[in-house]
N, C-alpha and C positions, 0 to 999 in steps of 0.2 A: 378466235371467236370473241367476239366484243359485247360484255354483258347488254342486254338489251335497255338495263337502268342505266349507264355508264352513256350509251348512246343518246338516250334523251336529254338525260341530264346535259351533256354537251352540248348537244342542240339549244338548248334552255341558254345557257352560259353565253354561247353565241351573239344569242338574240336582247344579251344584253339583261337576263332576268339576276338580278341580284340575289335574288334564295338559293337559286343552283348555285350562283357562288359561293354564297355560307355553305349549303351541303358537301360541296365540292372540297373547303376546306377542313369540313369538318371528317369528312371522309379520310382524307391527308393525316391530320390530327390522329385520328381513331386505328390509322395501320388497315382502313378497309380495301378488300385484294379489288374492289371495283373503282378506287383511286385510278390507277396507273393508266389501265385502258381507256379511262374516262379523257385524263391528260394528254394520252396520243393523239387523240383524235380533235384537239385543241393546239398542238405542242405547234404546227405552223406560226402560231399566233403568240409565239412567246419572243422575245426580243427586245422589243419596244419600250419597255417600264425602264427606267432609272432607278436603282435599284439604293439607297444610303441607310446604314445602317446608323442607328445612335447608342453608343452606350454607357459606361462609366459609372461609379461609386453610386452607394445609394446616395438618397439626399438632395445629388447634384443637379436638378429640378429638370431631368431628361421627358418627363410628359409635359409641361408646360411646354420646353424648348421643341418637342413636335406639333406640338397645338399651334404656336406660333408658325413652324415651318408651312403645316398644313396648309394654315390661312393665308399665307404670303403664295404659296403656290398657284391655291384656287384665284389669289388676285389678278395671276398672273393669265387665268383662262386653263389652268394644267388639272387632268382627272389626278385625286391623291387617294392611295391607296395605304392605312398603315397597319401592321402586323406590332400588336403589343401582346413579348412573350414575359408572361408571368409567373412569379412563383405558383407552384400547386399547393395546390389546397390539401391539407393532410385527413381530409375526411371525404372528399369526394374527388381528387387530383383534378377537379377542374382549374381552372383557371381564376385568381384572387383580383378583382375588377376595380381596387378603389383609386388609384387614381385615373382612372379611364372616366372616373367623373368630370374631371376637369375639360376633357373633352367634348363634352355634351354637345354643346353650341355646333360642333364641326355634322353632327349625325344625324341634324334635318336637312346637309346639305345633299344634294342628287351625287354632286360629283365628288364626296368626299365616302369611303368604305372601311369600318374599324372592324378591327377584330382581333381579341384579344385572345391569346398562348396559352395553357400550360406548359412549362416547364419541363413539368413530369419528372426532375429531380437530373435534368441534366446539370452537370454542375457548370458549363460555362457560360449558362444561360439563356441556352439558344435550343429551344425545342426545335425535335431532330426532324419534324415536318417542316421546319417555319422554309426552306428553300421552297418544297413543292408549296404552299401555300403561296408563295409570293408569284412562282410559277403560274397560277390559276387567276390570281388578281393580272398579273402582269395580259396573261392572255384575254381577261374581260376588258382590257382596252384601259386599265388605270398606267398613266403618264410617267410617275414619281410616286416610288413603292418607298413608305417609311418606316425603318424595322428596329423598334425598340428593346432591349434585351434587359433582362435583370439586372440590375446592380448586384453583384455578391461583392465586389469589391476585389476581385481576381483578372488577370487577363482572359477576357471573352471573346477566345478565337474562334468561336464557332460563327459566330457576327463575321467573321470573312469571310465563310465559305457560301455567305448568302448576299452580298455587298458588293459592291464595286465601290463606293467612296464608305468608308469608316468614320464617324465622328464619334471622338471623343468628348466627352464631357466633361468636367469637373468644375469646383467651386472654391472661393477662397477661406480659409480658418477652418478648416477641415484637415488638413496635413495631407490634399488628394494629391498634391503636387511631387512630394517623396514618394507614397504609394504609388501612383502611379508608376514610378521609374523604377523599383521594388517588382509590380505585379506584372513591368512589361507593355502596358498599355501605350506608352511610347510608338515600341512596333508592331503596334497592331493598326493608330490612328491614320488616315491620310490628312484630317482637318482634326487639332485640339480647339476646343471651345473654353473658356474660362466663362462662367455663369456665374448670373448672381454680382454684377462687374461693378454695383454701385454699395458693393460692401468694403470694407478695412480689408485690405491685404491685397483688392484685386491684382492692383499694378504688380506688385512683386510678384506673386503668381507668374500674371502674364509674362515677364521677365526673367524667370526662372526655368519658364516651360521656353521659352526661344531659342534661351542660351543650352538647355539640355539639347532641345532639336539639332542645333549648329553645333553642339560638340559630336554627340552619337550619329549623325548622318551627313557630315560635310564630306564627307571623302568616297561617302557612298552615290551610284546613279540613281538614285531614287528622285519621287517628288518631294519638293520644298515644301514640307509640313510647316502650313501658320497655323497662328494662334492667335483665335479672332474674342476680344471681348463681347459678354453680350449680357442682358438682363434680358431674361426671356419675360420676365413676371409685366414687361412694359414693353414689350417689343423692342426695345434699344439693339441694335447690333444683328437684328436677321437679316437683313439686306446683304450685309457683308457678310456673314457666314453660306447664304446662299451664292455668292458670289464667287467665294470659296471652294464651296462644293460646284460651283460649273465652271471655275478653272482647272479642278482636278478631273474631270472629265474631257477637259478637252485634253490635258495630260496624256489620260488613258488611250485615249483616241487616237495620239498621234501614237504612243506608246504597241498599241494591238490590244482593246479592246477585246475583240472576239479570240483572239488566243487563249486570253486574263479567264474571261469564263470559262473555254473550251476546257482549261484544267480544271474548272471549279467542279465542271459536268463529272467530269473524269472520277473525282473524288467522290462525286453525289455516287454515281456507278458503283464506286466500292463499297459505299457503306452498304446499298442497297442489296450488292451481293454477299456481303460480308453477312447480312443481315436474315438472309434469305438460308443460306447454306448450314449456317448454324441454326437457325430454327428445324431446317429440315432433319442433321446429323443430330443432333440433342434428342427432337420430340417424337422423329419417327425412324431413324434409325438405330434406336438403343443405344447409344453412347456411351450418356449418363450409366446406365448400367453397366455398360464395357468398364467405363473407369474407376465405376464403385469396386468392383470382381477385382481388378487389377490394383486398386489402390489398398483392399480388403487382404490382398494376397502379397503384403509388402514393398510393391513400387513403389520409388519415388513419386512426386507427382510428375517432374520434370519427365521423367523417363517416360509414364506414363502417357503425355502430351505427345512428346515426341513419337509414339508408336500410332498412335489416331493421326497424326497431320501425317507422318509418313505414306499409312494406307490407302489413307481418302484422296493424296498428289498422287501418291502410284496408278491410279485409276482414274485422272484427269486429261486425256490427251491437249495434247498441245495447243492454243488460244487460237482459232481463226477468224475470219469475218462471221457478226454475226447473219445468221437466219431473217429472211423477211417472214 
């Protein structure tokens, strides 16, 4: 049965009304149970966005360099969609809005739609809605979904499970060039960007970040990750970074595309069941209590675990197709 709000609300989304978008995301955001049914009944319509994820160190001027993307986009005739996930706020966990100033200019455009994340304290940056959120945007008909994530300065793998092209960011006289190869970022990017290219050090950077590429993936079948200079603060170098980004798309394309996501889906599946089962075994099956009793009566914890996950698989029959 399809909430009767969930049902309108789509209808709304449909027709193209951009507040059922924000509510639709904010629904997503909020863990509200009339998300989901909402999305069904939209989910035909999901495919079609391009989906680039940006992220990298703080600093590394990642809101300018999508304000730029934005606008070269919109030049091009293309709806742009962008999801900026933010730190939270330690007094109300919304979402911390100050560089989404730099934005402004993009938010009287019709075809352009922002909306900015909390976090909520994931640590790799990537609040745990931002997939279904892009899912919503993607199926309101936006062209080029652009998904900015926190800088914590850590590898932000959660940025692939929402992505299909990765950009990396970073800057020069910063030391992002060692961190990065340190935090991984490496393999996680499909396009590095060096920012900021008209400072002291660019060139080495750039040259640094090539020669790491060509040693850590020559022998692998992967994509030929470049490394595109740019100074976002002047527009210099988004042409070729966009350029970039849709040779690695055609990449994907010849590569399997819809396979690449069909796993991403897979994994959305788990968390969401992962997500579900423990809310339910925790808050309404007494657990908690099971393993207080049990940990109170000298179990290990270990052992302890092992007797609840034993139980709850014992009384799982085997995985079929699911139920329409």
């Amino acid at each position: 049965m399809i909430p009767p709000t969930a049902a309108s609300l789509s209808e709304r989304l449909i027709a193209g009304d951009r507040s059922a978008l924000a509510r639709m995301i904010s629904w997503a955001e909020n863990g509200d149970p009339r998300f989901g049914p909402a999305l069904d009944l939209v989910f035909s319509r999901v495919g079609g966005g391009a989906r680039t994820g940006i992220t990298g160190p703080p600093g590394a001027g990642k809101s300018t360099l999508v304000n730029e993307l934005a606008k070269a986009y919109r030049a091009q005739g293309r709806k742009v969609g962008v999801l900026a996930v933010d730190p939270s706020s330690p007094f109300s966990g919304g979402a911390l809005l100050g560089d989404r100033i730099r934005m402004e200019e993009r938010t009287l455009d019709p075809g352009v739609f922002i909306r900015s994340m909390a976090s909520r304290g994931s640590h790799g940056g990537m609040a745990q809605a931002a997939v279904d959120a892009c899912d919503a945007m993607d199926a309101f008909g936006f062209e080029e979904l652009l998904i900015e994530t926190v800088g914590v300065g850590q590898a932000e793998y959660d940025v692939v499970a929402a992505a299909d092209t990765v950009v990396v960011v970073l800057c020069p006289g910063a030391g992002d060039g060692i961190q990065a190869m340190k935090a991984g970022l490496l393999e996680v990017a499909d396009v590095l960007v060096v920012n900021k290219s008209d400072l002291s050090g660019a060139d080495r950077l750039v040259n640094d970040l090539d020669e790491a590429v060509h040693v850590r993936f020559s022998r692998e079948e992967r994509f030929a990750v470049p490394v595109v200079p740019v100074c976002a603060a002047n527009g210099t170098g988004i042409d070729e970074l966009i350029e970039a980004i849709r040779t690695h798309r055609e990449w994907l394309d010849a590569q399997g595309l819809a396979e690449r996501r069909l796993e991403m889906r897979v994994e959305r599946v788990r968390q969401v069941v992962d997500a579900q089962i423990s809310a339910e075994l925790w808050s309404q099956r007494g657990w908690r209590e099971q393993a207080r009793a049990q940990l109170r009566a000298g179990h290990p914890p270990h052992r302890v675990a092992r007797h609840l996950a034993q139980r709850a698989l014992s009384s799982i029959p085997q995985a079929g197709a699911p139920r329409s």
